[in-house]
DODRENFI-477046 format. One record per residue (C-alpha): residue number from 0; x, y, z; residue in one letter. Coordinates in nm, 4 decimals. Each point is the difference from the previous one (the first is absolute). Layout:
BEGIN
[lolo NUM; [X; Y; Z]; "A"]
...
! end
This chain:
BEGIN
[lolo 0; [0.1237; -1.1728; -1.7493]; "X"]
[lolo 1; [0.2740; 0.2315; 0.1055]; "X"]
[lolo 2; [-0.0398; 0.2372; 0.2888]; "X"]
[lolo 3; [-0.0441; 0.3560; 0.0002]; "X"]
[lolo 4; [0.1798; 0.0454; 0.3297]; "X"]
[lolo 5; [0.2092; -0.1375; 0.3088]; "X"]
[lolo 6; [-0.1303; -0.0414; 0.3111]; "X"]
[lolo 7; [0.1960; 0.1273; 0.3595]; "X"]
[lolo 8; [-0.1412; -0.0681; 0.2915]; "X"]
[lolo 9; [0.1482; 0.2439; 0.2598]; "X"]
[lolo 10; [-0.0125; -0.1070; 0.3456]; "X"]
[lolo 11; [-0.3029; 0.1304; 0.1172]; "X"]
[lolo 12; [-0.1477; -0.1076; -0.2925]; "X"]
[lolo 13; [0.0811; -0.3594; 0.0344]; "X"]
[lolo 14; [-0.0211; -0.0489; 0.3949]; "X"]
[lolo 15; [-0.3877; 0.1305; -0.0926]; "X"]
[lolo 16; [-0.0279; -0.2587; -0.2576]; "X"]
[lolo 17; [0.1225; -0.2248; 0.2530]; "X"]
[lolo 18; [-0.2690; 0.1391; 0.3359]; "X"]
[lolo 19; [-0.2842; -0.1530; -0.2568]; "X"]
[lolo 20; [-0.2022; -0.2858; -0.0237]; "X"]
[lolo 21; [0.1820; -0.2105; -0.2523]; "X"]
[lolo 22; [-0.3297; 0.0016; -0.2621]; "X"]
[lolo 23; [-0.0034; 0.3615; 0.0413]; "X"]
[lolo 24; [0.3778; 0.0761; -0.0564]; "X"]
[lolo 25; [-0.0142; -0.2978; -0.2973]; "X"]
[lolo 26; [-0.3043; 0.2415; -0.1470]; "X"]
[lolo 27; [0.2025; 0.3106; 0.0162]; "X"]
[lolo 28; [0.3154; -0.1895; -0.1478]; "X"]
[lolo 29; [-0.1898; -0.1330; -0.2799]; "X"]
[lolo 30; [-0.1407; 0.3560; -0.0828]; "X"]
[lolo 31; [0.3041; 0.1092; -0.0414]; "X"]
[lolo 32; [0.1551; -0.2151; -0.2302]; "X"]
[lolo 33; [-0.3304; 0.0855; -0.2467]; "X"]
[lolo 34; [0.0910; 0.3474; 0.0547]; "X"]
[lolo 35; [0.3612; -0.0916; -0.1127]; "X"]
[lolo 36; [-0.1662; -0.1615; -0.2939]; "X"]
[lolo 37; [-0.2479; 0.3001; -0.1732]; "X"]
[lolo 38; [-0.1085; 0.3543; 0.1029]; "X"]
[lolo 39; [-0.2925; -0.0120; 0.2318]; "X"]
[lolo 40; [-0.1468; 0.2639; 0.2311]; "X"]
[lolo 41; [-0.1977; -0.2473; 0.1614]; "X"]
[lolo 42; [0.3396; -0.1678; 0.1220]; "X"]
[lolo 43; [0.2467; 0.2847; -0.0274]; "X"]
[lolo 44; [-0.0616; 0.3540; 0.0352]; "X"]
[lolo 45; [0.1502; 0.3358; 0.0117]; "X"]
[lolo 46; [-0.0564; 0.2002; 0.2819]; "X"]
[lolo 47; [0.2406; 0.3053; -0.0353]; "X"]
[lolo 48; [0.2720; 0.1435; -0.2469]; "X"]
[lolo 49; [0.2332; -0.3073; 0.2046]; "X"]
[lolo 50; [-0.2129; -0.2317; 0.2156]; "X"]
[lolo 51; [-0.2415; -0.2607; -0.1355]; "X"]
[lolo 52; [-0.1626; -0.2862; 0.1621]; "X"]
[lolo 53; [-0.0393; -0.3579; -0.0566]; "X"]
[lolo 54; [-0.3759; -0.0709; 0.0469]; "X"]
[lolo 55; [-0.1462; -0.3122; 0.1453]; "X"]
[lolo 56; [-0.3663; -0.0911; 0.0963]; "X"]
[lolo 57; [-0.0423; -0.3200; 0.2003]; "X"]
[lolo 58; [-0.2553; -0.1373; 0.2425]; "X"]
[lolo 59; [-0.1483; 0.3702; 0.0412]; "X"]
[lolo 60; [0.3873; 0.1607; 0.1092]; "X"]
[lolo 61; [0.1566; 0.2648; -0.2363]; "X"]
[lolo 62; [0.3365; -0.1087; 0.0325]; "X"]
[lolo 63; [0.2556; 0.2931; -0.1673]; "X"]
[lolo 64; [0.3982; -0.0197; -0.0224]; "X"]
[lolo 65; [0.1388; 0.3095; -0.0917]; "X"]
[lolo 66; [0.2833; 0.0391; -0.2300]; "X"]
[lolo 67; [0.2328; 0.1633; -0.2606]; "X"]
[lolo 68; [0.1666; 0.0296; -0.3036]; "X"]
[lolo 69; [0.3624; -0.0484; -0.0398]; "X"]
[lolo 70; [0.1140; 0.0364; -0.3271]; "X"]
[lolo 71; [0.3773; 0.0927; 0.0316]; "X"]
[lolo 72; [0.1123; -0.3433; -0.1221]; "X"]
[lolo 73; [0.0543; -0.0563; -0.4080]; "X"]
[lolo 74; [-0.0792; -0.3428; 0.0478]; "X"]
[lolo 75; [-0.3115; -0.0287; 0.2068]; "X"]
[lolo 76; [-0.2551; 0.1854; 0.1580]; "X"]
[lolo 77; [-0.0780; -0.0449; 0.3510]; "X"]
[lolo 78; [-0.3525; 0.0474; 0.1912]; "X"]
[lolo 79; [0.0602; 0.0671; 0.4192]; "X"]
[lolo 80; [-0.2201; -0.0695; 0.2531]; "X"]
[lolo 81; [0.0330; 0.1931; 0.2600]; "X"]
[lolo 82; [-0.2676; -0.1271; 0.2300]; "X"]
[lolo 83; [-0.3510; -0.1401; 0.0429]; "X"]
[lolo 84; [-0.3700; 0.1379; 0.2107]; "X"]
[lolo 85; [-0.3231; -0.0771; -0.0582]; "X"]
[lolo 86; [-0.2355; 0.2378; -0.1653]; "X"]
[lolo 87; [-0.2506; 0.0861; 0.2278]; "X"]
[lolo 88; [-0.1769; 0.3462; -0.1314]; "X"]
[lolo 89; [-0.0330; 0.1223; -0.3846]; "X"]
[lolo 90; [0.3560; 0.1051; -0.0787]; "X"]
[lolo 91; [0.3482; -0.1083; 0.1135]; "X"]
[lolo 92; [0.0971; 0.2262; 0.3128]; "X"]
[lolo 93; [0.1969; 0.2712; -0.0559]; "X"]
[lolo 94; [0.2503; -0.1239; 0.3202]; "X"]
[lolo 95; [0.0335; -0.3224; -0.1946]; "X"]
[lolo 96; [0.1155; 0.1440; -0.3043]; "X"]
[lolo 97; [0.2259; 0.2431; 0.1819]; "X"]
[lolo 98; [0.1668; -0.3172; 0.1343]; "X"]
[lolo 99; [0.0834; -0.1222; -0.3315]; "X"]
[lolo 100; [0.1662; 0.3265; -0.1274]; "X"]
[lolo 101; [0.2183; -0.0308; 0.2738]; "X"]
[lolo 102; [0.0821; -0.3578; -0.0510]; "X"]
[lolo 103; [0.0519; 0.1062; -0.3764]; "X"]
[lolo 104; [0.2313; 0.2687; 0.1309]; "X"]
[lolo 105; [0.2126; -0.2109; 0.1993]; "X"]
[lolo 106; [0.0132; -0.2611; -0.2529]; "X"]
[lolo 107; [0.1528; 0.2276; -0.2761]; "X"]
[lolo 108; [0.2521; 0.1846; 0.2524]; "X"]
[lolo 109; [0.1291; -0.3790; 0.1301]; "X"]
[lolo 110; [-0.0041; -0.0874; -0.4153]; "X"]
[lolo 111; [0.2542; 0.3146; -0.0344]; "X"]
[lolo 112; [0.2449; -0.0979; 0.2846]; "X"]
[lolo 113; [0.0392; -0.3441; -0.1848]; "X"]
! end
């Protein structure tokens, strides 16, 4: 089965990966490539007009990565993380998704100077 989307891990991103438990960062991974796979909200979710989350549950931790869409390339679209947290109230913070519109931000200015 093909893949919907690319994943980038940006630093943050994968230096959190990284800071886990192996099982727990394994879990997360393996989300994500189902989420690559077919649209679920369970696994993948939208949380503004440009920021979505990748959504994991395991051993009672609400693990999130936030990311983005980059669709400038004809050939593929990419998804990039921009960093992890875990959940620990009813919605993602609003700091946390302020950090990712930055990251988006600088990733699309550094994209131009290329």
């Amino acid at each position: 089965m093909d893949n919907y989307f690319k994943i980038v891990f940006l630093k943050e991103s994968f230096e959190y990966l990284q800071s886990l438990d192996i099982k727990h960062s394994n879990k997360i991974l393996y989300n994500i490539r189902k989420a690559q796979q077919k649209h679920d909200p369970e696994l993948f979710k939208k949380l503004t007009d440009e920021i979505w989350e990748f959504r994991t549950l395991y051993q009672g931790f609400h693990y999130r990565l936030l990311a983005f869409w980059d669709k400038t390339s004809s050939t593929e679209t990419l998804v990039i993380s921009t960093h992890g947290f875990i959940k620990k109230q009813g919605k993602v913070p609003d700091t946390e998704i302020t950090k990712a519109e930055t990251q988006r931000k600088k990733y699309f200015q550094e994209k131009l100077k290329k």
